[in-house]
MIVEX-651461 format. One record per residue: x, y, z of N, C-alpha, C in turn; residue in one letter. Coordinates in steps of 0.2 Angstrom, whole numbers, plus 5000, padded with zeros to 4 digits. Example, Ala and Ser with C-alpha at 12.3 -4.5 7.8 and 13.67 -1.06 7.14 Angstrom:
REM residues 2
506649725039506249785039506649845039A/506449895035506849955036506450005039S/
REM end
This chain:
REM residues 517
500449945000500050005000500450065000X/500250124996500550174995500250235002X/500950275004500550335009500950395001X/500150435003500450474998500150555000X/500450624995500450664997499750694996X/499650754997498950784990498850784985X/499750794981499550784975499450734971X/499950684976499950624973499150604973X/498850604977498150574978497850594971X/497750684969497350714966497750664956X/498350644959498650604951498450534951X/498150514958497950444955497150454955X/496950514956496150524954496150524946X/496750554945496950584937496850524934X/497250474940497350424933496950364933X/496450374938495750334937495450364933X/495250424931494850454926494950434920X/495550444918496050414913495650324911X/495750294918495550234916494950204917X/494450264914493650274913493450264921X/493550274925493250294934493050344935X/492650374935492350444935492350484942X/492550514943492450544950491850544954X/491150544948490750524953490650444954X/490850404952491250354955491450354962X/491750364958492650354967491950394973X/491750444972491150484974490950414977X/490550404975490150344977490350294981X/490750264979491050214980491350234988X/491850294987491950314994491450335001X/490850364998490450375003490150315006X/490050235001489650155004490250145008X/491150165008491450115011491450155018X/491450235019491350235026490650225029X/490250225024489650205028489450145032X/489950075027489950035029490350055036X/490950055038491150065041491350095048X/490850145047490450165053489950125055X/489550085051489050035053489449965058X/490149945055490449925060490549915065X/490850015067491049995073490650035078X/490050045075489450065080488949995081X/489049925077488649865079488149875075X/488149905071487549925068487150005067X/486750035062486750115063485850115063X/485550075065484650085066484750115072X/484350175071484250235077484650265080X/485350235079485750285082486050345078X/486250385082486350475078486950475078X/486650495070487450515067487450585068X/487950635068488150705064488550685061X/488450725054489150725048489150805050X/489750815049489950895047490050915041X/489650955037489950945031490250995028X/490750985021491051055022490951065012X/490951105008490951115001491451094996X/491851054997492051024993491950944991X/492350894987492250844988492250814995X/492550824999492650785006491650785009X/491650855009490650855011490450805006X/490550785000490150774994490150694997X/490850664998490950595001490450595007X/490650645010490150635018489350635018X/489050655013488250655011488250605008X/488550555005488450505002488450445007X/488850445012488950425018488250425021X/487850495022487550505026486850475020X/486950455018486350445013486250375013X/486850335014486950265016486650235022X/486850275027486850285035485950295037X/485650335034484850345032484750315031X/484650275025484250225022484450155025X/485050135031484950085034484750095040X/484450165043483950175048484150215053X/484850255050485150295056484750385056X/484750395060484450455062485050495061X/485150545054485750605053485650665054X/485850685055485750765057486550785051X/486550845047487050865042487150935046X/487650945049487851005050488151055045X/487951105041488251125036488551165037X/489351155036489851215041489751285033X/489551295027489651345025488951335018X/488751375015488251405009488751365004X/489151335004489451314996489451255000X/489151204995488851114994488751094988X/488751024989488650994982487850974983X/487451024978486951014978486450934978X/486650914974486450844971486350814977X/487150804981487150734987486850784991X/486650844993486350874998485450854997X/485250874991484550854990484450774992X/484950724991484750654992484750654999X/484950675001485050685010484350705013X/484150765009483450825011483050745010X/483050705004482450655001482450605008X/482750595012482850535017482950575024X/482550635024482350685027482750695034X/483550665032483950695036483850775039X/484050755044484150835049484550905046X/484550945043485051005042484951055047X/485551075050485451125052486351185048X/485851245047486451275044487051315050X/487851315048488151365055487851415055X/487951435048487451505047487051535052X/486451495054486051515058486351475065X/486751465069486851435073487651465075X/487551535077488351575078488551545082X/488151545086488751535094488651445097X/488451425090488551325091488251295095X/487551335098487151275101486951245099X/486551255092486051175090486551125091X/487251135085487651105086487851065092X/487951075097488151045105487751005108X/486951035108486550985107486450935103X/486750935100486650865094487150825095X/487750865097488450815099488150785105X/487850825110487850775117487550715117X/486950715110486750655108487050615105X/487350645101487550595096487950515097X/487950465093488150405094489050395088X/488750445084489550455081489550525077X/490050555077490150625073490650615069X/490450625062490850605057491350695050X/491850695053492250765051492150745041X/491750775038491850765031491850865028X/492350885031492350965029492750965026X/493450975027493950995019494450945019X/494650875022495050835017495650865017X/495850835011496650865008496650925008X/496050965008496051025007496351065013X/496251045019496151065024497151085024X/497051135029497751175031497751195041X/498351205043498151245048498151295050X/497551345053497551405052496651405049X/496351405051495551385051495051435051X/494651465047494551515047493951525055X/493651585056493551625062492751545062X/492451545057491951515057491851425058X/492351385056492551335056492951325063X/493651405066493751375074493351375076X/492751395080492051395085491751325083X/491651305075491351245077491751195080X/492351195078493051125079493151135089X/493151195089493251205096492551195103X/492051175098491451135100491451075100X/491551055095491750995094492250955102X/493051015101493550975106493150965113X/492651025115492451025118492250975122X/491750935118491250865116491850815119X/492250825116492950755117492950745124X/492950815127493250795134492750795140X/492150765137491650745143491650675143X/491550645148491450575152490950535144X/490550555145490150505140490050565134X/490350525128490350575123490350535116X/490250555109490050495103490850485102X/490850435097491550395092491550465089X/492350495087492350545083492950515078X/492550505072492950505065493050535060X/493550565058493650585053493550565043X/493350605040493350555034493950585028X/494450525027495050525026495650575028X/495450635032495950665036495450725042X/495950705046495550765050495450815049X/494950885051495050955048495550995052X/495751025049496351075052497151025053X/497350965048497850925049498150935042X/498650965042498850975032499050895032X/498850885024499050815023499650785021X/500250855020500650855018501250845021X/501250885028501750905031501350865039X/500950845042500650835047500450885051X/500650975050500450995054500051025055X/499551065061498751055063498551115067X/498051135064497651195070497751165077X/497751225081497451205088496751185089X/496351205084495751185085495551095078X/496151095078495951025073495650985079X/495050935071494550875073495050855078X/494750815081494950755087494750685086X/494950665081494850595079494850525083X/494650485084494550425086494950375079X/494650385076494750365069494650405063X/495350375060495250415053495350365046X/494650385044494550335037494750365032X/495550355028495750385023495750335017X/495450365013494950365005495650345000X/495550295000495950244994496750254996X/497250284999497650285004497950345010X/498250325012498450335020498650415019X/498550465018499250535017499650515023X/500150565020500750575021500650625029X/500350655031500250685036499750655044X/499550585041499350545047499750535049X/500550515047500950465049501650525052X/501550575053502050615055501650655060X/502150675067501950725072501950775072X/501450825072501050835079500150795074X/500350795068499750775065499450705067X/499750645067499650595070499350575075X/499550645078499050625088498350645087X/498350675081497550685081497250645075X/497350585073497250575068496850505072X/497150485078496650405079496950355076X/496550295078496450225073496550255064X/496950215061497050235053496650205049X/496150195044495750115041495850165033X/496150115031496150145022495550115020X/495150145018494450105013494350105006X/494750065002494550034994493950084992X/494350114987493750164983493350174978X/493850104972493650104969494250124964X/494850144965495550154961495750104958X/495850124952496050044947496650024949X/496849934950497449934952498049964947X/498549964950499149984946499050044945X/498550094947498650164947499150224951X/499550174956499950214960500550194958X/500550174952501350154951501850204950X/502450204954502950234953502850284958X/502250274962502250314969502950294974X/503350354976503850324981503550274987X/503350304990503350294997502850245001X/502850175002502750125005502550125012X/501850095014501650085020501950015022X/502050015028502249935031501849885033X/501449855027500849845030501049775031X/500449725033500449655029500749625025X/500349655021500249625011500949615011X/501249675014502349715009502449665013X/502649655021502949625024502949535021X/502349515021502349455019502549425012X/502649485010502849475002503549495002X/503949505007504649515007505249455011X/504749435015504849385020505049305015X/505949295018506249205015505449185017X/505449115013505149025014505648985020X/505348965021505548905028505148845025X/505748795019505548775017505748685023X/505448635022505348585026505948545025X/506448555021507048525022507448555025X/507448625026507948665029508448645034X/509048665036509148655041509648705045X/510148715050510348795053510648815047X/511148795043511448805039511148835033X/510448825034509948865025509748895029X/509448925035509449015036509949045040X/510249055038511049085039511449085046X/511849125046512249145055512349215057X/512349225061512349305064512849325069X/513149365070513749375073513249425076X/513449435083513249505086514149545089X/514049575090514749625093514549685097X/514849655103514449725107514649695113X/514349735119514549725125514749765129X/514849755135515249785142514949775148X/515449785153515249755158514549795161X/514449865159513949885162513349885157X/513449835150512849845149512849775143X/512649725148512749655147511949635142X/511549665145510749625140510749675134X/511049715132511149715124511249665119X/511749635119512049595116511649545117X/511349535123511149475122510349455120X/510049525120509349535117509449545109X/509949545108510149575100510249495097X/510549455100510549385099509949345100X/509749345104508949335105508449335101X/508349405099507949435093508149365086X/508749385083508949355078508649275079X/508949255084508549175083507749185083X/507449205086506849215084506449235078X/506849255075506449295069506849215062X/507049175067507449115061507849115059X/508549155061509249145058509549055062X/509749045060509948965062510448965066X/511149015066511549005071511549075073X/511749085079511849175081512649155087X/513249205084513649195090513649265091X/514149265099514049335098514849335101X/515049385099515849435101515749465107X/515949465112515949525118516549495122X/516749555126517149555132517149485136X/517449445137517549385142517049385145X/516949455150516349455157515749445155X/515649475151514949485146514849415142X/515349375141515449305138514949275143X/515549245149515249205153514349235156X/514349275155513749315160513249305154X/513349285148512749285143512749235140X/513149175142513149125141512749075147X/512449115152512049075156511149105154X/511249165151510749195149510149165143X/510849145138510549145132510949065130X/510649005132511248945132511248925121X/510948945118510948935111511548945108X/511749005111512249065104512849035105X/513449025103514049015101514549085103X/514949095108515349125112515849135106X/516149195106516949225104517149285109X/517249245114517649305121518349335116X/518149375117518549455118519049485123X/519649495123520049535128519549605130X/519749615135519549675138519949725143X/519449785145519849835145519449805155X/520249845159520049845168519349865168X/519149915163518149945165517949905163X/517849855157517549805157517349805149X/517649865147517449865139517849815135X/518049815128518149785123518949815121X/519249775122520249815119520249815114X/520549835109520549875104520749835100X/521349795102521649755100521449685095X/520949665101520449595097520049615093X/519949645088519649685083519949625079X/520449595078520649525074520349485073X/520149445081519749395082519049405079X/518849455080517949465077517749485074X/518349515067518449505059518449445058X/518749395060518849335057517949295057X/517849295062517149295067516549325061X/516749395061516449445055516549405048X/516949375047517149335039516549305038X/516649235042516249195043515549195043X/515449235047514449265047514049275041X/513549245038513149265034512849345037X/512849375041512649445042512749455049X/513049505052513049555060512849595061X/512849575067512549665072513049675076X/513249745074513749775078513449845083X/513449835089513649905092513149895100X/512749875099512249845104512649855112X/512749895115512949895123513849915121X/514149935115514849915114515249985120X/514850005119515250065125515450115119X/515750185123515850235115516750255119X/516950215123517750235128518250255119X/518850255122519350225117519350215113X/519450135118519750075116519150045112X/518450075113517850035110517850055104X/518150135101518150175096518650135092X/519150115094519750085091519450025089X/519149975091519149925090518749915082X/518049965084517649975079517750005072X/518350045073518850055067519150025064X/519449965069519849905065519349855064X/518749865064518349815065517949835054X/517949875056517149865050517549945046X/518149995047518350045042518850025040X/519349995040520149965038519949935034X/520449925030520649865023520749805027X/520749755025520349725019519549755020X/519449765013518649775015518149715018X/517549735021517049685025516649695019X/516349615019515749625013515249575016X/515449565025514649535028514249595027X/513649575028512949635026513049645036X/512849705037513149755044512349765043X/512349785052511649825055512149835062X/512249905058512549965065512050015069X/512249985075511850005082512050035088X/511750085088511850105095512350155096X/513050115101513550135102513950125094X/513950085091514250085084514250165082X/513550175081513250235077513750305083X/513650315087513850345092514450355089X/515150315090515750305087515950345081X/515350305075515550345071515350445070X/514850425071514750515073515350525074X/515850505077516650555081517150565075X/516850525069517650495063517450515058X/517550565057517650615051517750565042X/517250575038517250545034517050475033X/516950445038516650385039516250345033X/515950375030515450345025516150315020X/516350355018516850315012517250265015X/517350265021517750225027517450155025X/516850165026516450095027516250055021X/516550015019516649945014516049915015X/515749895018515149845020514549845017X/514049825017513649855014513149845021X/512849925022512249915030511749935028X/511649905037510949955038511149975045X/511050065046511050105051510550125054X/510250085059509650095063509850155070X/509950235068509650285073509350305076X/509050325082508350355084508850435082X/508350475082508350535082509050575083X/509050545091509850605093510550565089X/510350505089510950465085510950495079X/510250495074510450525068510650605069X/510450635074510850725074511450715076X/511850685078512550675080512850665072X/512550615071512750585063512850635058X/512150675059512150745052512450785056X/512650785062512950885065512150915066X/511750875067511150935067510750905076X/510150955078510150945082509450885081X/509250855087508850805087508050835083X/507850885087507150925085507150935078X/507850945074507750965068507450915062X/508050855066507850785062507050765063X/506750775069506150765067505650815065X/505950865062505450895061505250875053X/505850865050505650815044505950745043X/505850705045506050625047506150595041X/505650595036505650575030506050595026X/506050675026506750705021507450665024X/507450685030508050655034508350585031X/507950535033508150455033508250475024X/508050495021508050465010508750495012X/508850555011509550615011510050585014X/510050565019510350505024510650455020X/510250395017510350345015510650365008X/510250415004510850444999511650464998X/511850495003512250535005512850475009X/512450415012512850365015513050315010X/512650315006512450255001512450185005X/512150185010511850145016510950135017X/510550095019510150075021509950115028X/509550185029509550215035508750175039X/508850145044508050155049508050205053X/507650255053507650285059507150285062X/507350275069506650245073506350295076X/505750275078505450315083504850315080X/504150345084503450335081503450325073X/503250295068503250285062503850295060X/504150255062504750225059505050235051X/505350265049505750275044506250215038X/506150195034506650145032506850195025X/507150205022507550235016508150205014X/508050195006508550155004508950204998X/509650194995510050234993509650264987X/509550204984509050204977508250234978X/508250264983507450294983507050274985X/506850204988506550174991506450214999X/505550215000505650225006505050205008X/504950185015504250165018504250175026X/503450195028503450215035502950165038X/503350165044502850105048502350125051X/501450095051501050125052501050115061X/501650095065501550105072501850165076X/501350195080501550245084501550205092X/501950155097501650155102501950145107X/502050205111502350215118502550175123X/502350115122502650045127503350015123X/503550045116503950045112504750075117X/504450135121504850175124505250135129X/505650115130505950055136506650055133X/506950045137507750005136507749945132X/508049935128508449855125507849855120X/507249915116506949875111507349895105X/507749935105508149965099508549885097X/508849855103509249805104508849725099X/508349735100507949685098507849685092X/507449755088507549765082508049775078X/508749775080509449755078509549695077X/509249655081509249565080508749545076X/508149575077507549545071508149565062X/508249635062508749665056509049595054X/509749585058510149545057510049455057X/509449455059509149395059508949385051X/508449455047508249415043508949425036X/509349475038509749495034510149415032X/510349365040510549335036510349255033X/509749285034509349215029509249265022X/509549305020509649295013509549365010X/509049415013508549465012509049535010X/508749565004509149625003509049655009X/509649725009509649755016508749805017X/508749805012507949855014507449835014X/507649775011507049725013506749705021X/507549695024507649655030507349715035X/507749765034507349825037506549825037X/506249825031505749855031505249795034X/505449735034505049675036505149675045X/506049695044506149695053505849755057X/505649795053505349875057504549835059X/504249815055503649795055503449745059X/504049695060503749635064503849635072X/504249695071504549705078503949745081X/503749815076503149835079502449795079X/502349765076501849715075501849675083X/502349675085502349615090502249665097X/502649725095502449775101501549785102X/501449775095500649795097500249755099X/500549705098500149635102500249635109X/500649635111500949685119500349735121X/500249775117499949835120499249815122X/498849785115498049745116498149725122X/498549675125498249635130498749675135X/499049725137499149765143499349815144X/499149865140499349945139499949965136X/499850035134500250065133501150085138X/501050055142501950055147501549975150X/502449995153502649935157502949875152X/503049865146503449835141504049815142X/504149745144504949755143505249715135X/505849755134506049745128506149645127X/506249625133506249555132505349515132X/505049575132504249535131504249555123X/504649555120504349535112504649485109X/505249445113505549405112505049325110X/504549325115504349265115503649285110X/503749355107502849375101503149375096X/503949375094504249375088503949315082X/504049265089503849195082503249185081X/502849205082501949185081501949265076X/501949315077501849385072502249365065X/502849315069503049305060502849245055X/502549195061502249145056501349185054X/501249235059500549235055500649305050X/501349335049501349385042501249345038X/501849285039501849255033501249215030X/500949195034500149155033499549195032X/499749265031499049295029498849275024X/
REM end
């Protein structure tokens, strides 16, 4: 599935028209799919009360078609008309199914309005769509900030959006102070670009793309990738029934210290879980023995070490050879950023001879190189660079606010400029690849926020890198399976409390059931 911008959406309307789909089509088509779909997740719409909000462009025209649907299967609507310009036609079928109108016009100071919400069973935003911007004219903030109002009483209707909130630009994600308050946002043939980016996203709700009626193969050559299902399963090796450790590859992890021991070894972890067949891991001696009681499966390569407990600079020999050998590694996971760690990791993966294991550089790795000037040319390998935020602003010289203030520019520019494989994590997830590829995770979820899950999704990476997977493949299937499993987490226990070793045991059932959709 494609997430696209506004213009891109108004070119795949272009290019259903093109492919004899008529806008009043898509029209159509899109007003039964929310309609169904409110009908959903209310259990049904006989005699409960709807409001639609309607506003004068296509977005109201969707929404009276919706409400025309909603009527005739016994819902009781009431049409609030936020302004004198409507689409005539879908407003009379609404008048014909003797829908409620009440005009803003007549209604300045939004009482009828608020009376209608404290009834209501669901409030449905269908004002401006794509069109919408932040910055709301005088007549539209008083309704929305009636609306927010509504939100925040004890007992109050579902508020959803149809294809994007009002007051959330679709472009850039960002939003009136008075933008809709969405519970869910039903976006019309795909996701924009502005659900999936902050401060826009926190008002956007549950995300449900509703089939429109777009011919397929009319988003082709759209960049940017949703990390849905369908992708993930269709990017995901076979586990075929002769298999054995030796057909889905070995993973090398490299990390470690004495003060931060369950990196390394959740970094190893992951990897078996996601089906790599053997995982060893490289660490300091202390970290050896202490993670060999931990995780009895992996294959040890102890490491000299520094009196703090770090990695000596020196054994970077040992773990290149170790590195030969591996179908794919993780390097950086707890590695420390001292010295002797910096050295090591220079002689480890910048130095001649070139490295041609496939790399997923983490953490500490990332840290170190931020300090070595030139670095990109440095590195011989071919990766993937999985930073949060600050790690990417160390990386650019910029500071962390900036990188999220465009994430998406960030992570392409990144990966271009590295000719590397960029993840950059944190709520909707980032993956971009050298060649243009880019896709965002549709997870945003706070129980995500914990120690060692970065460490995890470094092992899912390098788990599936080495069962055989291009690097942005691996990425974009390990971004997903890793949030996929955090959100099964969340259903059965909220948003906190998550430890990064509770996805350990959801790895393997989330990736037998991507694969078996």
């Amino acid at each position: 599935m494609k997430v696209v911008t506004s213009e891109e959406m108004r070119l795949l309307e272009s290019r259903a028209a093109d492919a004899g789909v008529s806008a009043e089509s898509l029209m159509e088509s899109a007003g039964l799919a929310v309609a169904r779909s409110v009908a959903r997740r209310l259990d049904g719409v006989r005699s409960k009360r709807i409001v639609v909000l309607v506003g004068p462009g296509n977005n109201g025209g969707d929404g009276m078609v919706a409400a025309r649907y909603l009527a005739d299967w016994g819902a009781v609507v009431t049409l609030y008309m936020t302004t004198a310009r409507r689409r005539e036609d879908k407003y009379e079928e609404c008048r014909e199914r003797r829908c409620r109108v009440v005009e803003a016009s007549e209604d300045l100071e939004c009482w009828q309005l608020e009376s209608y919400l404290s009834l209501a069973d669901l409030v449905l935003d269908a004002v401006l769509g794509i069109g919408a911007h932040p910055g709301l004219d005088p007549i539209l903030r008083a309704i929305f900030e009636s609306v927010g109002q509504m939100r925040m009483q004890p007992q109050r209707p579902l508020f959803a959006a149809l294809d994007l909130p009002t007051g959330l630009d679709a472009d850039t994600g960002e939003c009136d102070e008075a933008c809709f308050p969405a519970d869910m946002t039903l976006a019309l043939g795909a996701p924009k670009v502005g659900l999936l980016q902050f401060p826009g996203a926190g008002h956007a709700g549950e995300i449900e793309t509703l089939h429109i009626g777009l011919p397929q193969g009319v988003d082709a050559g759209l960049p940017l990738d949703l990390m849905d299902t369908a992708l993930s399963r269709s990017l995901l090796p076979p586990r075929h029934a002769d298999g054995h450790k030796g057909s889905f590859g070995s993973v090398l992890v490299v990390g470690g210290h004495r003060r931060y021991v369950g990196a390394p070894v959740l970094a190893s972890s992951s990897a078996y879980r996601v089906g790599a067949g053997l995982v060893s891991l490289a660490a300091p001696e202390s970290v050896s023995r202490i993670a060999a009681a931990r995780l009895l499966e992996q294959v040890h390569v102890p490491l000299a070490e520094t009196p703090d407990g770090g990695v000596a600079g020196e054994s970077a020999g040992i773990a290149r050879e170790a590195l030969n050998e591996a179908s794919a590694a993780v390097v950086g996971p707890g590695l420390g950023t001292g010295e002797s760690s910096a050295a090591f990791l220079r002689s480890l993966v910048l130095t001649e001879p070139a490295v041609h294991t496939p790399l997923v550089l983490d953490a500490d790795a990332l840290n170190i190189l931020a300090n070595i000037y030139g670095w990109p040319s440095m590195l011989s390998a071919p990766a993937v660079l999985t930073p949060h935020p600050g790690e990417m602003g160390r990386l650019l010289g910029r500071a962390a606010y900036e990188v999220q203030e465009d994430r998406k520019g960030a992570a392409a520019a990144s990966a271009e400029l590295w000719g590397q494989v960029v993840v950059l994590k944190g709520a909707h997830t980032v993956v971009a690849a050298p060649d243009g590829r880019i896709a965002l995770s549709p997870f945003a979820n706070p129980a995500l926020a914990t120690a060692g899950s970065g460490d995890v999704l470094a092992g899912v990476i390098g788990g599936l890198l080495a069962q055989g997977m291009d690097r942005y493949e691996a990425a974009v299937a390990g971004v997903y399976l890793h949030g996929a499993a955090a959100e099964r987490w969340r259903a059965s226990n909220g948003s906190s409390g998550m430890l990064a070793s509770d996805l350990l045991t959801l790895l393997p059932r989330v990736t037998e059931d991507t694969r078996s959709r």
